[in-house]
Each structure stands twice: as structure tokens, then as C-alpha cells.
C-alpha positions as CSV (number, residue, x, y, z in Angstrom):
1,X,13.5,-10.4,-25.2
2,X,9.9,-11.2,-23.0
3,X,9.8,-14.3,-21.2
4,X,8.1,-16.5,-24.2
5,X,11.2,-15.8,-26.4
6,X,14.2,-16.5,-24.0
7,X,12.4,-19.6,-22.7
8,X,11.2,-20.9,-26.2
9,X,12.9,-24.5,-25.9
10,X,11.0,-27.4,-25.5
11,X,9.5,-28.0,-22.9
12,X,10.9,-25.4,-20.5
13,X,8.5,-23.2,-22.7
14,X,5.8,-25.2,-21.5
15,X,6.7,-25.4,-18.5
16,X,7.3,-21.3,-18.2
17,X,4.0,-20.7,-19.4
18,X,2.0,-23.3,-16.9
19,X,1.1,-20.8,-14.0
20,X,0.4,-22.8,-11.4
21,X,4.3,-24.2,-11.4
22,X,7.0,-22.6,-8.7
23,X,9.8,-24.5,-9.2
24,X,11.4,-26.0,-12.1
25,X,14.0,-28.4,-11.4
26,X,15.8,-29.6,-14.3
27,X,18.7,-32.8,-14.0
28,X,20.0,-33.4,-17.2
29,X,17.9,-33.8,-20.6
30,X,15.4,-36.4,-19.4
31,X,14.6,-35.7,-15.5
32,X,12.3,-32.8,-15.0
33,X,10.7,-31.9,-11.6
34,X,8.3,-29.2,-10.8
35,X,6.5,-28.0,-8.2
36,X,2.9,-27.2,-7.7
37,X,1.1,-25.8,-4.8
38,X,4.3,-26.9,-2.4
39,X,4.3,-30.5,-3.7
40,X,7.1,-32.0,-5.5
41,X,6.8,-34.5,-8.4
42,X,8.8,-35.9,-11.7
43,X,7.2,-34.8,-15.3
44,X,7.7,-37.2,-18.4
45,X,8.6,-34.4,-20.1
46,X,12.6,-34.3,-21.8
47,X,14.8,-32.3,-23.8
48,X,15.5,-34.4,-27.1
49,X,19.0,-34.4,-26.1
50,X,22.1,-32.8,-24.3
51,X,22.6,-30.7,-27.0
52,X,19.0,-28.7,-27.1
53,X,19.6,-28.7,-23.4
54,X,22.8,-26.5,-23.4
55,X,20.5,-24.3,-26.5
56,X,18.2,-23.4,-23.8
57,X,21.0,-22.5,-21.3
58,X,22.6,-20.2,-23.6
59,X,19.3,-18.2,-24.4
60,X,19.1,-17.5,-20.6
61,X,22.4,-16.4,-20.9
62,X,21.7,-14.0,-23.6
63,X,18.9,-12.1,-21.1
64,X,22.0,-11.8,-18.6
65,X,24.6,-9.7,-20.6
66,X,27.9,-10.5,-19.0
67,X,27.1,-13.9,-17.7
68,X,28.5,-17.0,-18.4
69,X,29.0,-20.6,-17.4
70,X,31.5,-22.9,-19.0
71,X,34.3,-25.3,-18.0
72,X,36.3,-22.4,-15.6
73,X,32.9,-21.0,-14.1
74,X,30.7,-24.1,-13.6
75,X,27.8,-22.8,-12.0
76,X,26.1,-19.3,-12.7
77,X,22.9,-17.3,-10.9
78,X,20.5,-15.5,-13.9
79,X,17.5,-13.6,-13.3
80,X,14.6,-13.4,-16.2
81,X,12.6,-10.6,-17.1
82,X,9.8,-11.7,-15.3
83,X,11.5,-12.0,-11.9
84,X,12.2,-15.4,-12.0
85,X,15.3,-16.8,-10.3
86,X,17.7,-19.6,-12.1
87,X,20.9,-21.8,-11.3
88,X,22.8,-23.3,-14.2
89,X,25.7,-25.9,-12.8
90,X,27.3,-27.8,-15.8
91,X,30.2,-30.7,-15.2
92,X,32.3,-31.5,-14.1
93,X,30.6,-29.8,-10.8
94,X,27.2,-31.7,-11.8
95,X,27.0,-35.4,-12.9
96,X,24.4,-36.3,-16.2
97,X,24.2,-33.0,-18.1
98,X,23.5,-29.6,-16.8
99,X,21.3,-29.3,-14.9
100,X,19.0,-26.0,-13.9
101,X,16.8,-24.9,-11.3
102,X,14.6,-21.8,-11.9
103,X,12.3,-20.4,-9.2
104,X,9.1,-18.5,-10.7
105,X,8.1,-15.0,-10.0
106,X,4.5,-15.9,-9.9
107,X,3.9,-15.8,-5.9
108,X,-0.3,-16.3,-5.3
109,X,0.7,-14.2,-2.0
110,X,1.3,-10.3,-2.0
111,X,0.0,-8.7,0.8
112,X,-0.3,-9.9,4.3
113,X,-4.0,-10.9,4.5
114,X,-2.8,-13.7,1.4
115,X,-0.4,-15.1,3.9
116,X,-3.5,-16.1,6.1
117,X,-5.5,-17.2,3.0
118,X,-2.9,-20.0,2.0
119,X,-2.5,-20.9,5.8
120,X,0.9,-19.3,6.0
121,X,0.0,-17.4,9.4
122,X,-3.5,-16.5,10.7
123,X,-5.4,-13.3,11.4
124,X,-3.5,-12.2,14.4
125,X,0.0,-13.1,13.4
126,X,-0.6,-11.3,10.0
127,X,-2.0,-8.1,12.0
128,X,1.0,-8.2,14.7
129,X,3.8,-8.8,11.8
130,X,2.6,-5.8,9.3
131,X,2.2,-3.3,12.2
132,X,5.2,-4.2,13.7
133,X,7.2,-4.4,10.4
134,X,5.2,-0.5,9.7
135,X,6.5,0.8,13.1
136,X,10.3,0.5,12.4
137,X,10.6,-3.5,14.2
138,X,14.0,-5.1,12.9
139,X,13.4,-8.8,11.7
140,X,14.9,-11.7,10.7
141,X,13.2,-14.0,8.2
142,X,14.7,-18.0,8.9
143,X,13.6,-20.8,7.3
144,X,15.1,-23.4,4.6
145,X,15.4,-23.1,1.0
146,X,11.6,-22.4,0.0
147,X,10.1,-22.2,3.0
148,X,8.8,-18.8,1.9
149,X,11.4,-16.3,3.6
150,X,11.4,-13.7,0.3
151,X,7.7,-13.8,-0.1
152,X,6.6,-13.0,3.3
153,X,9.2,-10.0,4.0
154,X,7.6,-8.8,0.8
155,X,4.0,-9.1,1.5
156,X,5.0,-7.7,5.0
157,X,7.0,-4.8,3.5
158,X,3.6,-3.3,1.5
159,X,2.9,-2.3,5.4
160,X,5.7,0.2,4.7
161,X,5.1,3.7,4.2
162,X,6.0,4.6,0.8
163,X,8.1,8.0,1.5
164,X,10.6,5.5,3.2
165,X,13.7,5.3,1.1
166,X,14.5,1.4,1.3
167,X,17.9,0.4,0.0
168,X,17.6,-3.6,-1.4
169,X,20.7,-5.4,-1.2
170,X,21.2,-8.8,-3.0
171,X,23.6,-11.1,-5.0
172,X,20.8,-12.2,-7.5
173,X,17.6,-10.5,-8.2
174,X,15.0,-11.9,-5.8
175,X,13.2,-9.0,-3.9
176,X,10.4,-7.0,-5.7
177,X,8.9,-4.1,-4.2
178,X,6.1,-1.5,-5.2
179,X,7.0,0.9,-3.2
180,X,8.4,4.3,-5.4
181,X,11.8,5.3,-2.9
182,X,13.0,2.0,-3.8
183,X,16.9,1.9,-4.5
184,X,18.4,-1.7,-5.3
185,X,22.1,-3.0,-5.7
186,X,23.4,-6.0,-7.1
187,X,26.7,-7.6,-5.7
188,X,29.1,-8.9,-8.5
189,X,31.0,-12.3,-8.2
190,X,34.8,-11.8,-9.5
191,X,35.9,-12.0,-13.0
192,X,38.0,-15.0,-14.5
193,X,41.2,-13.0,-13.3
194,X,39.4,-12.7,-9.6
195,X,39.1,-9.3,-9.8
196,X,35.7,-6.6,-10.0
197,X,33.8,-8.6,-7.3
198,X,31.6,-6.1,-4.9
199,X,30.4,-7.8,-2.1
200,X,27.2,-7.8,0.1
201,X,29.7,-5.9,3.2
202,X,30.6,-3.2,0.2
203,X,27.2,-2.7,-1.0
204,X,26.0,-2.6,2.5
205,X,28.5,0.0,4.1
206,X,27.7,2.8,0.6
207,X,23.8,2.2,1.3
208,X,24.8,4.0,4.5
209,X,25.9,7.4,2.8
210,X,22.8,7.3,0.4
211,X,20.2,8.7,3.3
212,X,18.6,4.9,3.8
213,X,15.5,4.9,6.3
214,X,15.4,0.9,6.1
215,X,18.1,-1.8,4.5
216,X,16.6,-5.1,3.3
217,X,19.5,-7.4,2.8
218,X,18.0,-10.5,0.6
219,X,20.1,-13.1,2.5
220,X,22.9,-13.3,5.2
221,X,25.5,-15.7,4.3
222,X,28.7,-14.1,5.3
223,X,30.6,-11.2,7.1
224,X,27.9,-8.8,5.9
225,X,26.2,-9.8,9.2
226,X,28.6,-7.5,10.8
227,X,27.2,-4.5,9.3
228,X,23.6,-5.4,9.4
229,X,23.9,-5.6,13.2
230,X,25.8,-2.4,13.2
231,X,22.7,-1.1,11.0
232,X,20.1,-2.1,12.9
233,X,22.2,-0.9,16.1
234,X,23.1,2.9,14.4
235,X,19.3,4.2,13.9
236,X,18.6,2.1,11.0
237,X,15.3,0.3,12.9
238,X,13.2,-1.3,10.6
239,X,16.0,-3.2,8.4
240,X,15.0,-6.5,7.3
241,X,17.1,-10.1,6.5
242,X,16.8,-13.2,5.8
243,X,18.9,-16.4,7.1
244,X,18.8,-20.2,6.6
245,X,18.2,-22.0,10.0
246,X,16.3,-24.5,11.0
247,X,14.7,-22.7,14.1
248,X,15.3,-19.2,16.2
249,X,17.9,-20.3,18.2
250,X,19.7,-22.0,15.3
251,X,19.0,-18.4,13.8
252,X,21.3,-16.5,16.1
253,X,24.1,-19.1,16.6
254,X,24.6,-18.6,13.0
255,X,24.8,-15.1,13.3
256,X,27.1,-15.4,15.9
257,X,29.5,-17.9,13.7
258,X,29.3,-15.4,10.8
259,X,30.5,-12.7,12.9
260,X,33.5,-14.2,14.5
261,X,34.4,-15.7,11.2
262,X,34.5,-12.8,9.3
263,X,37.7,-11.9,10.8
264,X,36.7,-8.0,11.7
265,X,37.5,-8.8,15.3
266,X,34.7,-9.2,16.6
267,X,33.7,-11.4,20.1
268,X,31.1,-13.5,20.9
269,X,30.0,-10.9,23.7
270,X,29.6,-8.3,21.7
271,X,28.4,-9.7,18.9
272,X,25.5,-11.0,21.2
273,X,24.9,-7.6,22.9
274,X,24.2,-5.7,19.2
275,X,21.7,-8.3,18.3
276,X,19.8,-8.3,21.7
277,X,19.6,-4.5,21.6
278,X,19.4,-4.1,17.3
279,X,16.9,-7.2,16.5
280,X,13.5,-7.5,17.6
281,X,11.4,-10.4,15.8
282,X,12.8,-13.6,14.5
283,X,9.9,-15.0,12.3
284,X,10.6,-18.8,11.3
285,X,9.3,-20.8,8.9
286,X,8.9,-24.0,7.7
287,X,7.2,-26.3,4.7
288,X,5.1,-29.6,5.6
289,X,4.2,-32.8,4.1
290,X,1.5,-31.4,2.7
291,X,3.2,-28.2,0.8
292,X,2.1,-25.6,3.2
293,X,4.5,-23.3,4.1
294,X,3.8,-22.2,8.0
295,X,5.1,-20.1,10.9
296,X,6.3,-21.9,13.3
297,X,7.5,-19.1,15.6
298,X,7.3,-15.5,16.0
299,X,9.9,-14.7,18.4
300,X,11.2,-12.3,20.6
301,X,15.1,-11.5,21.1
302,X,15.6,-10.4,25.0
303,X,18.1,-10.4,27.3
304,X,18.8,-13.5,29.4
305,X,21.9,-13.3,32.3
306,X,21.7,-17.2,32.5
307,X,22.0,-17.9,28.7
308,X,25.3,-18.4,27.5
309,X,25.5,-16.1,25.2
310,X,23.3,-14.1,26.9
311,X,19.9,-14.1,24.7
312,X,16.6,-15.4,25.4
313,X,14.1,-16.7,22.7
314,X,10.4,-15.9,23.8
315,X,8.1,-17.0,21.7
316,X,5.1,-14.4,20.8
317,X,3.3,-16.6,18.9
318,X,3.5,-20.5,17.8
319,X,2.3,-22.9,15.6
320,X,1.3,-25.9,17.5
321,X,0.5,-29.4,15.6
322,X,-2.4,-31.7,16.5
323,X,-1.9,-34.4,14.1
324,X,0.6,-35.6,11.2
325,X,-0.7,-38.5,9.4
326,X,0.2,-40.1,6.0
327,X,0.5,-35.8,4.6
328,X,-2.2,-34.9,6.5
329,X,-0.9,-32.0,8.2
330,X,-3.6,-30.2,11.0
331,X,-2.5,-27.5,13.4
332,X,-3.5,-24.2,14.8
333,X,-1.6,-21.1,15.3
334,X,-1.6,-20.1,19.0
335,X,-0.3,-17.3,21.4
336,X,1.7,-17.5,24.3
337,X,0.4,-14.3,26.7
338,X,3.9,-12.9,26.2
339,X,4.4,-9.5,25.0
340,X,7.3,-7.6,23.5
341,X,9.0,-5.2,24.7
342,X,8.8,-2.7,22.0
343,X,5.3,-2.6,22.1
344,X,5.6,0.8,23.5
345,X,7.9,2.0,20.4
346,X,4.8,0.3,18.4
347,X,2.5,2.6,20.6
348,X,4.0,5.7,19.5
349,X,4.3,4.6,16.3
350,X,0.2,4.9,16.6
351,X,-0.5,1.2,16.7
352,X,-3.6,0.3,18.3
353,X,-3.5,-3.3,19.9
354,X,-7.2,-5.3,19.9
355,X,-7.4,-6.1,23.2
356,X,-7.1,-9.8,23.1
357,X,-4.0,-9.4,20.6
358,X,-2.1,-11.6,22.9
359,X,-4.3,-13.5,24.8
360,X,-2.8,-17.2,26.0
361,X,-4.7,-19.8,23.8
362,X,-2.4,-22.8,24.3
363,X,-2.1,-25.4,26.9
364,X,0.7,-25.9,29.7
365,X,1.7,-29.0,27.2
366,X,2.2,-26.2,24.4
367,X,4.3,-23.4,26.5
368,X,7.6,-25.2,25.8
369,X,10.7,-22.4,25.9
370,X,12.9,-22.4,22.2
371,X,15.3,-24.7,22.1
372,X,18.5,-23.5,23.5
């Protein structure tokens, strides 16, 4: 079935067809929000009733053989054809009908010059993060839900060089690449009975025997973290994640938590050491009043004696606001004079560096350290 057929209830047919939506997010029968261009709003569009409601649900089921959702699974992840993303929760976990959110596969942004186009980043940052991401640095993508994490470590991964075999780990189809040594796995939740589940940690450790030159892990939520540091600690340079947190430092701290909850003994010590010698870039992002999704930091992981867990955050480049008024959002994206240290491995890796790449363009006011 294409796209038109499976979504061919009124009015999430509409809706699936208007190209300029993202995000449809669907609370019961009569409350429909979508976004457009990063801004929110309610439709007075409505599904005549609970019942045609539910009738759309099951034809999404029906694209995702072995999926289901009822009163003993509640809440189910689908993927369309088209790449699109959807969550169906029904009650008793949801109150006034099911309700579904479904995030479209239509991103404006597919290579790194786009990023700069919709304000995203500017010339220099877009420059800094493809060659960087194209000589082997690990990164870590950290923002909230739709901030824009997925779509730039996708437009940044068309900097990689296409021989690379990359190994694409996920729980729900998000990730789509164009490169042709492309091999993606799909963790499993568990069956009624609690049994078949393969985790993200499973998935991960058999990448490992199938001759991987880079790992992209779609989202660290749990004890996977473990082996993504071991990864990126064991000659696998160049593996990419993402992570919710609200800013670098709360980046790290979660990676920490992870780690010592996942019961593998692991310490904090250690823990620390693998991800100041294994991760080089934390990029964090962020959306504004105004929809645009921005970089608010590009930051380096370094070692710090002082800290107390022994990491440093130094910011390579910044976003920097001048004024927030009534949505009006105005900024500029500045850089702080300091450069990383594996600008030498970027060297070798034949990176050339304009001369002014890292030129100080921000005040004393501006040169505030990430918050510990």
C-alpha cells in the first residue's frame, strides 16, 4: 500500500498530502494540531467520530505487519512507507479517545548548506561540523523532542564517504541515508508473553562482528550507552548518537546516569574517562519562539582535573541572542577562539582550515564557560 491508501481517512488524508505539515498531532476525534514551519497551531478539522478514528488506526496497523495496539499493549511505534514516524496510545493510558502523533518524512533540509539556509547553523559551523563528521569525529546530537537532532546527523552524514560501511541502529524507523554500504537493524519490543525482545545493547554488540567503520545509534535512552562509549573507545571513531538534554553538560550527566544504572558495573570514573577520550563534539540544539530550530553550542569534550567528574565543556562555537521580543527571535552564531584538539586527526584526514575558521567574534559578555 503507498502512502495515499493507508492514510485515506478523513482528514488525516488531507492532512498527509499538505506538504508543508511536520507534525500531526492527533487528541481524540475532534482536536487536531499540526505543525508548520516550527509553529504549532489547532485545525478545525475532526474525525466524524471515535469509531472512524480507531478505522484510520487500524489501516496504519496493516502497513506494520505484526503490530498491534489494544487494551494489553496500549501504545505502539509504526513507521509508513514514506518514512514517516507515528505513535498510537489508546485508553486507558490516554484520556478522550486515541490519540496519534505522526512525524512526516518531508524534511526541507538534506545536506549541510540547507542547515544554514533555514538558520539552523551558519557558514562556518556547517563547514566545521561536515569536515569534522567526514574525518572520523565522534558526536553526540542533544536537544529536545524536535529540536532537529535526526535531521542534522543526517544532513551531516552525506559528508561521509560512501565506501564506509555504517551500521544504523534504532527502535523505530527514523534515520534515512543515501549512502550504498548502509546496513540497518531494528530493535523488537517483547511479545504479549515478554518474550522475542532484541534490544538496542544486543543489536549494538552483533554490529561489532559485521566489519562496521561507523555506528549511528538513533537515540540513547538506556544501558546501550555502555557499548557506544566502548565503540567509540575500541577504533570505532566516527560513530554517531543522539540524546535528549537540555544542554552539553546536561548531555553527559545523562550518560553518566545511564551507565551506572545499567547495572554492568560500571563507575562514575570510568565511565567519565571513555567519554573524554571516545567523544569529541557535543552539538546541541534547541527550537525558539519563532520555530527555528538553532545551535546553541558546538562543544568540545576535554579533560578537566578540577571538574568533578573530571570533564570540561568548551564551547567551539555559540549561538548568542540579541533580542527576544513578543516571537521575535534575533541572534548571531559566534566563535569562541578555542580550538579542538583533534584538529590535528582532522589535518591528516586532509582537512584544510580557512584561516579565520576560528576567529573570536564575541564579546567578554559572551565567553561564559557551559554550565557545570
Amino acid at each position: 500500500m503507498d502512502i495515499a491508501e493507508i492514510c485515506a481517512v478523513p482528514p488525516l488524508d488531507k492532512l498527509m498530502l499538505d506538504p508543508t505539515i511536520t507534525e500531526i498531532m492527533i487528541n481524540g476525534p475532534d482536536r487536531i494540531f499540526i505543525e508548520r514551519a516550527g509553529l504549532r497551531v489547532q485545525t478545525d478539522l475532526r474525525f466524524e467520530g471515535e469509531h472512524r478514528l480507531r478505522y484510520a488506526i487500524e489501516r496504519l496497523l496493516e502497513a506494520n505487519p505484526g503490530a498491534r495496539v489494544d487494551m494489553a499493549s496500549p501504545m505502539v511505534d509504526l513507521a509508513l512507507p514514506d518514512g514517516s514516524r507515528v505513535n498510537v496510545c489508546i485508553p486507558p493510558v490516554v484520556y478522550g479517545g486515541p490519540h496519534l502523533t505522526i512525524r512526516r518524512f518531508n524534511r526541507p533540509v538534506k545536506v549541510p548548506q540547507d542547515l544554514v539556509r533555514v538558520g539552523t547553523m551558519d557558514d562556518r559551523m556547517a563547514w566545521f561540523l561536515g569536515e569534522a563528521v567526514r574525518a572520523g569525529a565522534a558526536v553526540l546530537y542533544s536537544g529536545a523532542t524536535g529540536t532537529g537532532k535526526t535531521t542534522m546527523l543526517e544532513c551531516l552524514a552525506t559528508r561521509i564517504d560512501p565506501v564506509e560501511r555504517m551500521i544504523v541502529i534504532e527502535d523505530t524507523l527514523e534515520l534515512h541515508f543515501n549512502q550504498p554500504n548502509v546496513v540497518r537493524m531494528l530493535g523488537r519490543e517483547p511479545n504479549i508473553e515478554g518474550k522475542g525482545e532484541i534490544t538496542l545493547g544486543r543489536l549494538f554488540r552483533n554490529s561489532l562482528r559485521m566489519r562496521p567503520k561507523r555506528i549511528i545509534l538513533g537515540e540513547i535512552r538506556g544501558r546501550e550507552v555502555i557499548d557506544y562509549l566502548q565503540a567509540i573507545n575500541s577504533g570505532h571513531r566516527g560513530s554517531q548518537a543522539v540524546i535528549h538534554a537540555a544542554n552539553p553538560r546536561e548531555a553527559v550527566l545523562r550518560m553518566e546516569q545511564l551507565s551506572m544504572m545499567a547495572g554492568r558495573g560500571a563507575d562514575r570514573k570510568a565511565v567519565s574517562q571513555q567519554i573524554i577520550q571516545g567523544l569529541d563534539l557535543i552539538v546541541q540544539l534547541d527550537q525558539h519562539a519563532d520555530g527555528v530550530r538553532r545551535t546553541m553550542n558546538v562543544t568540545e569534550v576535554v579533560a578537566d582535573a578540577d571538574a568533578p567528574d573530571g570533564i570540561a565543556l568548551l564551547d567551539i562555537f555559540r549561538w548568542v541572542p540579541d533580542r527576544i521580543e513578543a516571537g521575535n527571535v534575533s541572534g548571531r552564531y559566534v566563535a569562541t577562539s578555542h580550538q579542538p584538539r583533534f584538529r590535528r586527526e582532522m589535518e591528516l584526514a586532509g582537512v584544510i582550515f580557512p584561516p579565520d575558521i576560528f576567529t573570536a567574534d564575541v564579546g567578554p559578555q559572551d565567553l561564559v564557560e557551559v554550565a557545570r
